[in-house]
NUBA-666461 format. One line per 10 residues: their letters; for each residue x, y, z of C-alpha. Coordinates in nm, 3 decimals. Layout:
// residues N
A	X/Y/Z ~ ...
// end
This chain:
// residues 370
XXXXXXXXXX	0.897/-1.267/-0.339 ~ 0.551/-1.340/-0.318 ~ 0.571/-1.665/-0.479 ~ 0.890/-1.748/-0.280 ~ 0.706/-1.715/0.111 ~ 0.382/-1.844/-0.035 ~ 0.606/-2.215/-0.067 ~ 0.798/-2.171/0.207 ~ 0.464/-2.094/0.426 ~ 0.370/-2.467/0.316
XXXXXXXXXX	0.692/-2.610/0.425 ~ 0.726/-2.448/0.791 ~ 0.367/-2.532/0.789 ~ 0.466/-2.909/0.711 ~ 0.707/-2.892/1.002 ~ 0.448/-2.820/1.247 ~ 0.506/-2.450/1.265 ~ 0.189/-2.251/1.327 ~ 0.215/-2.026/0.993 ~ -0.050/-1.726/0.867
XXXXXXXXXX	0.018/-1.546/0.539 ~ -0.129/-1.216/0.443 ~ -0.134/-1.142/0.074 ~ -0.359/-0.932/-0.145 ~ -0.707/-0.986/-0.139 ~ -0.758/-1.115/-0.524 ~ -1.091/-1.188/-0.736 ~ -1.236/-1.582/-0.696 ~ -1.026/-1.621/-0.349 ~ -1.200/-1.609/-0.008
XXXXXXXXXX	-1.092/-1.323/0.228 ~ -0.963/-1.612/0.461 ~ -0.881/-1.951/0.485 ~ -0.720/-2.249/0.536 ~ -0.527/-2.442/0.297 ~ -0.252/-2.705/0.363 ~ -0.183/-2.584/0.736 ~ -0.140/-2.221/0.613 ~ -0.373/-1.932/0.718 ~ -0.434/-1.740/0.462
XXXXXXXXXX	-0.575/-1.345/0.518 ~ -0.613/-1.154/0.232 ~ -0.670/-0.772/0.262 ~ -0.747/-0.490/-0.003 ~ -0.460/-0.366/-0.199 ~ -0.390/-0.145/-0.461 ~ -0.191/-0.189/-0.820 ~ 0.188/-0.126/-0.889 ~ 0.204/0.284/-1.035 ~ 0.485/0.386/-1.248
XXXXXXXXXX	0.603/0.669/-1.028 ~ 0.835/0.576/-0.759 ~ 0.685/0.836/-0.461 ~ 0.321/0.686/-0.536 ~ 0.467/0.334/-0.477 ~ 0.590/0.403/-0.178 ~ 0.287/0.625/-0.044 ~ 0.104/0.264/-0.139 ~ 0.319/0.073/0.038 ~ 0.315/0.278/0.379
XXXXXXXXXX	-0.113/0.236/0.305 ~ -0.071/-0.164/0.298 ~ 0.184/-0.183/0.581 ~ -0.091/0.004/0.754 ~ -0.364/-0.226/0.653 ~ -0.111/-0.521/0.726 ~ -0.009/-0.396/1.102 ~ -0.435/-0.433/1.178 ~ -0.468/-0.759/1.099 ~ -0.174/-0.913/1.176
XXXXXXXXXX	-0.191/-1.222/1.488 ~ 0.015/-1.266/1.765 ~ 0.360/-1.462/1.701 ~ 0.684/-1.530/1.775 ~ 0.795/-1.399/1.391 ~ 0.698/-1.189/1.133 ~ 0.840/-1.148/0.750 ~ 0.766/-0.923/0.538 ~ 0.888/-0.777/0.262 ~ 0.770/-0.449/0.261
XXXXXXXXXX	0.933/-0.079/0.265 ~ 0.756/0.064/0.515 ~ 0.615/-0.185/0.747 ~ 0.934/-0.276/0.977 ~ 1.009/0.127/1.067 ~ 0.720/0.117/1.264 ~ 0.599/-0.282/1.316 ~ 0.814/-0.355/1.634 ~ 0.706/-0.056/1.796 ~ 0.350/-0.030/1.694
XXXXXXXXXX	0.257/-0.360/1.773 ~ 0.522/-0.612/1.931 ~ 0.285/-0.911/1.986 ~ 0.332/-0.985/1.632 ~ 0.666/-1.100/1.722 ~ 1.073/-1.022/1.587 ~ 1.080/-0.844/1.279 ~ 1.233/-1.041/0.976 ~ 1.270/-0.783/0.659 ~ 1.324/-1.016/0.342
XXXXXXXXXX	1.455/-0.755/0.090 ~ 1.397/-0.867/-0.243 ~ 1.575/-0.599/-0.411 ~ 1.887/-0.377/-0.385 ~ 1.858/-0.108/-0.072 ~ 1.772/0.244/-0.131 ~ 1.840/0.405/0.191 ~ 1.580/0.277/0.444 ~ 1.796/0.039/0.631 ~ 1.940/0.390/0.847
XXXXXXXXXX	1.574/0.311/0.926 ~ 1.552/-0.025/1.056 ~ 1.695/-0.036/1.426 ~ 1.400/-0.215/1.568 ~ 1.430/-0.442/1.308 ~ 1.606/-0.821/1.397 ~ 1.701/-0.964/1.093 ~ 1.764/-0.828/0.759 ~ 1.779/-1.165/0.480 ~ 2.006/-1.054/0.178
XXXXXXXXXX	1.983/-1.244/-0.108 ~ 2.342/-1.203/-0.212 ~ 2.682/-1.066/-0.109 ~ 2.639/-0.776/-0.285 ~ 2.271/-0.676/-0.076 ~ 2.414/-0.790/0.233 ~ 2.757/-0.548/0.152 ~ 2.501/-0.244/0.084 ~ 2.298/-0.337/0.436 ~ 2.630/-0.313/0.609
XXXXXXXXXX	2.690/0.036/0.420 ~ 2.402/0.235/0.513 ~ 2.378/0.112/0.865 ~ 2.665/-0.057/1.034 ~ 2.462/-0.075/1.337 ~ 2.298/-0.413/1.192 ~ 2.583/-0.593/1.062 ~ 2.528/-0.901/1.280 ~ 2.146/-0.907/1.165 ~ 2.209/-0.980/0.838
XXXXXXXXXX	2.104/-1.350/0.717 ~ 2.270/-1.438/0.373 ~ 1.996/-1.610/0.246 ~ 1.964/-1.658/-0.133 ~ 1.617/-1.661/-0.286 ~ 1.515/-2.041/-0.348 ~ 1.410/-2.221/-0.646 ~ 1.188/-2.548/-0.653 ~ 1.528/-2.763/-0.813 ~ 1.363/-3.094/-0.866
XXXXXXXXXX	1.066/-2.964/-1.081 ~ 1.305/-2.761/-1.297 ~ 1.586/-3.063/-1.315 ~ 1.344/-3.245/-1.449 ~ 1.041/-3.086/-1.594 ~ 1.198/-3.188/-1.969 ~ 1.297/-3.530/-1.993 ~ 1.437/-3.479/-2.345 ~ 1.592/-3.167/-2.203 ~ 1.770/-3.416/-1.946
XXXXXXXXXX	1.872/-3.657/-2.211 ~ 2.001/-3.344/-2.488 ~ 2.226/-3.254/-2.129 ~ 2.445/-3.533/-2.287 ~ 2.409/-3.547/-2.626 ~ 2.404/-3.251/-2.849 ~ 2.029/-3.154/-2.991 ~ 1.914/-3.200/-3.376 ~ 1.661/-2.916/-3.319 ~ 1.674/-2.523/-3.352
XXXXXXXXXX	1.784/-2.380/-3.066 ~ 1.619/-2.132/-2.809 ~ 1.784/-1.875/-2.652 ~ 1.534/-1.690/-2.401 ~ 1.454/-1.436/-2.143 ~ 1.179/-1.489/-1.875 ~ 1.086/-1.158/-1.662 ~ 0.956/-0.842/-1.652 ~ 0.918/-0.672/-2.022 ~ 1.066/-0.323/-1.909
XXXXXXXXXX	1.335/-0.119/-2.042 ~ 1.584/-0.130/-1.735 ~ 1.576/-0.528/-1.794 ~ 1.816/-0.436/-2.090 ~ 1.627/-0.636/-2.346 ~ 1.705/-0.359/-2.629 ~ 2.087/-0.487/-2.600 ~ 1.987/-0.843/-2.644 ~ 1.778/-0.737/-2.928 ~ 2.069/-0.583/-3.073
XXXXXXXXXX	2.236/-0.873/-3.020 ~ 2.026/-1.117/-3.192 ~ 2.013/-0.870/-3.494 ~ 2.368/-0.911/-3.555 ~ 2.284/-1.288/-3.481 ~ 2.092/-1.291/-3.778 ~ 2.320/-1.146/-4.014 ~ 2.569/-1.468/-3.928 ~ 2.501/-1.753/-4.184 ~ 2.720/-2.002/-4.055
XXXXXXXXXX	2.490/-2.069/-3.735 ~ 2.248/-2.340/-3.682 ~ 1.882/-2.289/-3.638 ~ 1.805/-2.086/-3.362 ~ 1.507/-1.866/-3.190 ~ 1.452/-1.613/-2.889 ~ 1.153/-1.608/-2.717 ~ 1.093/-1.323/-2.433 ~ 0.842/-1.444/-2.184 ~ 0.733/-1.177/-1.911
XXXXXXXXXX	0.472/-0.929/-1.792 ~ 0.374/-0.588/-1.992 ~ 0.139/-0.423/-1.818 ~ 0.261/-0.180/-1.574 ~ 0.029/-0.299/-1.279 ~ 0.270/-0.637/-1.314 ~ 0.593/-0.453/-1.321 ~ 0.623/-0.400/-1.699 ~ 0.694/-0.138/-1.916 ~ 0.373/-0.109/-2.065
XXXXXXXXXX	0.200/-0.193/-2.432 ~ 0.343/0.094/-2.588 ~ 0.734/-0.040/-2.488 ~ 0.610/-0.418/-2.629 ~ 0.486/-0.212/-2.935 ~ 0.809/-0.003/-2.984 ~ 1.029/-0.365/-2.917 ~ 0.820/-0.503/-3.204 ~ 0.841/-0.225/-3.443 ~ 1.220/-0.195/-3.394
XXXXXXXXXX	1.327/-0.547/-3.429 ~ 1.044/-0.788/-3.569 ~ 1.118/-0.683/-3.911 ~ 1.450/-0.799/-3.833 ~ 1.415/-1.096/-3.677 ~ 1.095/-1.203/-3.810 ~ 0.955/-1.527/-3.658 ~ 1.260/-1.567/-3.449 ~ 1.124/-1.375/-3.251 ~ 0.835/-1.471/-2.987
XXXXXXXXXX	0.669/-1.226/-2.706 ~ 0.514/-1.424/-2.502 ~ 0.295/-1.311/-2.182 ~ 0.375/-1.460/-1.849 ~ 0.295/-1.821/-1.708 ~ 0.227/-1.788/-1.373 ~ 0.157/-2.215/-1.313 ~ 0.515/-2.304/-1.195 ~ 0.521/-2.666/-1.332 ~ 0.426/-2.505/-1.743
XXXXXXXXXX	0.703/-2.195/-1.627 ~ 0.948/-2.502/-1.574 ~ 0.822/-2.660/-1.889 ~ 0.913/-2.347/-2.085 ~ 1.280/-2.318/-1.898 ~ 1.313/-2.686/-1.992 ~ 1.283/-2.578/-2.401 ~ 1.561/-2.300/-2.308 ~ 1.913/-2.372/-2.422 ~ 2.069/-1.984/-2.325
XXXXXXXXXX	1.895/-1.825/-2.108 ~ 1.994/-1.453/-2.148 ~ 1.886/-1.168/-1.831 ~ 2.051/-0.858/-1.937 ~ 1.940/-0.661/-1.664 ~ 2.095/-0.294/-1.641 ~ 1.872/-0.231/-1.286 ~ 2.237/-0.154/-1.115 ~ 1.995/-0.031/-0.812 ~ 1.729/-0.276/-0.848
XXXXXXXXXX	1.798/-0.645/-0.868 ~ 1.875/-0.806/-0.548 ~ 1.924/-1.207/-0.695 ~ 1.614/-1.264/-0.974 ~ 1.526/-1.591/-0.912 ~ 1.437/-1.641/-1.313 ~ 1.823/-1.716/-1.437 ~ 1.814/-1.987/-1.123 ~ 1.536/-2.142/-1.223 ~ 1.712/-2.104/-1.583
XXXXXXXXXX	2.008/-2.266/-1.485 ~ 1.803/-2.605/-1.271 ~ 1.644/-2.645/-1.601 ~ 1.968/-2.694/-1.823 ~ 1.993/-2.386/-1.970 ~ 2.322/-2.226/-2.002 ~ 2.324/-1.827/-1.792 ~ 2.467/-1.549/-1.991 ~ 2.379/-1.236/-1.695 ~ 2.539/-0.881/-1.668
XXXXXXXXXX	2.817/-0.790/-1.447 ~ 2.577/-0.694/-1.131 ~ 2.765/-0.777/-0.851 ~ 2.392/-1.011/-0.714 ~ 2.556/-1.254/-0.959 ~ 2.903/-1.286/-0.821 ~ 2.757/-1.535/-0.591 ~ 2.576/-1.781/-0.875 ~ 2.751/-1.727/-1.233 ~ 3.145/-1.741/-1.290
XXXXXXXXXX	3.209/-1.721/-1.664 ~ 3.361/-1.998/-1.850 ~ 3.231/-2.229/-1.541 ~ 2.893/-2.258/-1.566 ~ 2.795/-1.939/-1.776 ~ 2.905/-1.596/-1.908 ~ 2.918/-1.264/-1.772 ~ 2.922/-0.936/-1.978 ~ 2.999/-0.555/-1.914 ~ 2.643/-0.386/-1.851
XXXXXXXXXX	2.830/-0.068/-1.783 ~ 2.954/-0.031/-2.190 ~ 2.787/0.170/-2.453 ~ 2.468/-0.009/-2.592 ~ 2.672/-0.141/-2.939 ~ 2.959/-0.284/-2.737 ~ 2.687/-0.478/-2.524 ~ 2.503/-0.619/-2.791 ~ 2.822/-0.738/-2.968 ~ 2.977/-0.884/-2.652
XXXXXXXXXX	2.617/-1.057/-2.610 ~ 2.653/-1.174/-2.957 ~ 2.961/-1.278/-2.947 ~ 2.875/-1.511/-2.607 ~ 2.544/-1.612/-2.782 ~ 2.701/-1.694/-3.122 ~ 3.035/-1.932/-2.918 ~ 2.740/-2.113/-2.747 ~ 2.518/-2.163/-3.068 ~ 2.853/-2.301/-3.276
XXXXXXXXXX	2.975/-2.535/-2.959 ~ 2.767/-2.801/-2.835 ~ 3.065/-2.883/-2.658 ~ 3.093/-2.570/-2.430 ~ 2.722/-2.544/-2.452 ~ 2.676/-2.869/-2.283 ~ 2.933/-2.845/-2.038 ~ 2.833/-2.525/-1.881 ~ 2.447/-2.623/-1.898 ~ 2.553/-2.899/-1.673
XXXXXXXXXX	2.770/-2.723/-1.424 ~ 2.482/-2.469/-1.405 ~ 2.250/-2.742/-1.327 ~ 2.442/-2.841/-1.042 ~ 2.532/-2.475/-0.898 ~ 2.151/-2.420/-0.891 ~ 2.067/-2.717/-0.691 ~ 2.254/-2.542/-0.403 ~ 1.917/-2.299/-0.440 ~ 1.694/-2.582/-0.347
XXXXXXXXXX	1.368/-2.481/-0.105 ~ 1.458/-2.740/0.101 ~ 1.794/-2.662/0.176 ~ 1.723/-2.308/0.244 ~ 1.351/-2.343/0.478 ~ 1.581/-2.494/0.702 ~ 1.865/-2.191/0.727 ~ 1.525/-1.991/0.786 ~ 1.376/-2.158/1.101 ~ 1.717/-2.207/1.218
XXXXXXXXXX	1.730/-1.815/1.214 ~ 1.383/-1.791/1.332 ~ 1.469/-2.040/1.641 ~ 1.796/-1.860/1.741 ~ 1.574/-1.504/1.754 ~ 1.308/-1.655/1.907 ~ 1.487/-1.813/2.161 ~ 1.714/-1.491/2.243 ~ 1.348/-1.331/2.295 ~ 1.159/-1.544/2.502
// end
């Protein structure tokens, strides 16, 4: 979410919109500053725990330390827990509250009545918005969480060219995201185990690319240990753990060597629309994603991907992601035509498109306001 306001700060900044964005203060960066029409304030914050009640004791601390230095305006987003219970009232100079909620609900929307508009990612977090408080049904703003579409489209141009033309090399199937257990990456290691036990496929690889410290949202060493112990044996150098890449245009690099890109995720109260299988799909890479309904709005199997049953017992989902992996290795027919059609459903995703739904939003509030 971070990553996703940080470029759209840069566009309404661009457009002529007076824009400020407060972030965590971080080593080597200045406290504030100015860069590209964006002011930047960064305050004091404090690392990701693994305990759910000390996360959100945290996050009541920064939307404390956020409602300080916060400057007048017509708008603020955040995308916070605590912050818009209390922003409105506290300090109402700082303009109409904008919660962008990143992730599946958990009960503190019966919260937000000062609140005036609530931006759901997908159908499926705007549904639960609607469920726990009815009152704020006409707040909601469907908006999906963008991806940068031209530097994906074409970050590989051989990927562009094998888009049309079967490849000659191994293929990679892979997995970019947080290394943590409720990411369901112990299915598609199952999976790729009874991959390798199938002779008659061609060359092929996984690499899983993603943070493992907890701090970043992972499940720590000892889970990346476990993961290897398990299944490197198996797989031997077919397998690749790979830490994170934070610089987006080597991230799209690394989509653009992706031919299946497999997020397994089992976080039924978690995921609100990962932008990773998005930015997947704009580089050519074919989406095989769990039943979660935060997909219904971006992958219809046998159109431009697969879906599979997250809610079966652990063998039956590694052998239905087998199954969908192995059809995909075998057809470069299928393979290619679904890569494509995902191509073009993620363009719809575009930061362009969607900075414009936002200050349309942001006028209409502002507007009702003044």
């Amino acid at each position: 979410m971070e990553k996703i306001w940080f470029r759209f700060s840069q566009l309404f900044a661009a457009a002529g919109h007076e824009t400020t964005y407060l972030s965590r203060r971080w080593p080597g960066l200045p406290d504030a500053e100015t860069v590209a029409g964006v002011r930047h304030i960064r305050l004091p914050g404090m690392n990701h725990r693994r305990h759910l009640a000390a996360n959100l004791v945290l996050d009541f601390v920064w939307g404390l330390r956020v409602l300080r230095a916060l400057p007048a305006g017509d708008a603020v987003i955040c995308n916070t827990v605590a912050l818009p219970v209390f922003l409105r009232r506290l300090k109402p100079r700082a303009g109409q509250v904008c919660v962008s909620l990143g992730r599946m609900p958990k009960g503190q929307i019966r919260l937000y009545g000062g609140v005036a508009c609530l931006m759901a990612p997908s159908t499926a977090v705007a549904d639960r918005v609607r469920m726990e408080n009815p009152a704020l049904a006409h707040r909601i703003l469907l908006l999906p969480n963008p991806i940068d579409w031209p530097l994906h489209a074409g970050a590989n141009p051989a990927k562009v060219a094998a888009l049309r033309s079967p490849s000659t090399g191994p293929l990679t199937i892979g997995y970019v995201g947080r290394v943590h257990p409720e990411k369901g990456l112990e299915q598609l290691l199952d999976a790729a185990c009874l991959l390798a036990a199938q002779n008659d496929l061609p060359p092929w690889g996984l690499q899983i690319i993603g943070p493992v410290a907890v701090p970043q949202g992972g499940g720590g060493e000892a889970y990346r240990q476990a993961l290897l112990g398990k299944y490197g044996s198996v797989l031997g150098t077919r397998l690749e753990l790979l830490p994170p890449i934070f610089d987006p245009v080597q991230l799209a690099g690394r989509y653009g060597a992706i031919d299946v890109f497999c997020y397994p995720s089992l976080a039924t109260e978690g995921e609100g629309l990962s932008v990773a299988p998005l930015e997947a799909m704009a580089a050519g890479a074919v989406p095989i994603v769990s039943r979660l309904p935060v997909y219904d709005d971006v992958v219809v199997s046998g159109r431009n991907g697969f879906r599979f049953d997250h809610t079966a017992p652990p063998r039956a989902v590694a052998a239905e992601l087998a199954g969908h992996l192995a059809h995909l290795l075998r057809d470069d027919e299928t393979r290619l035509r679904l890569a494509r059609a995902a191509q073009e459903t993620a363009r719809r995703f575009d930061f362009g498109a969607l900075a414009g739904t936002v200050l349309g939003a942001l006028a209409a509030l502002t507007a009702r306001s003044a």
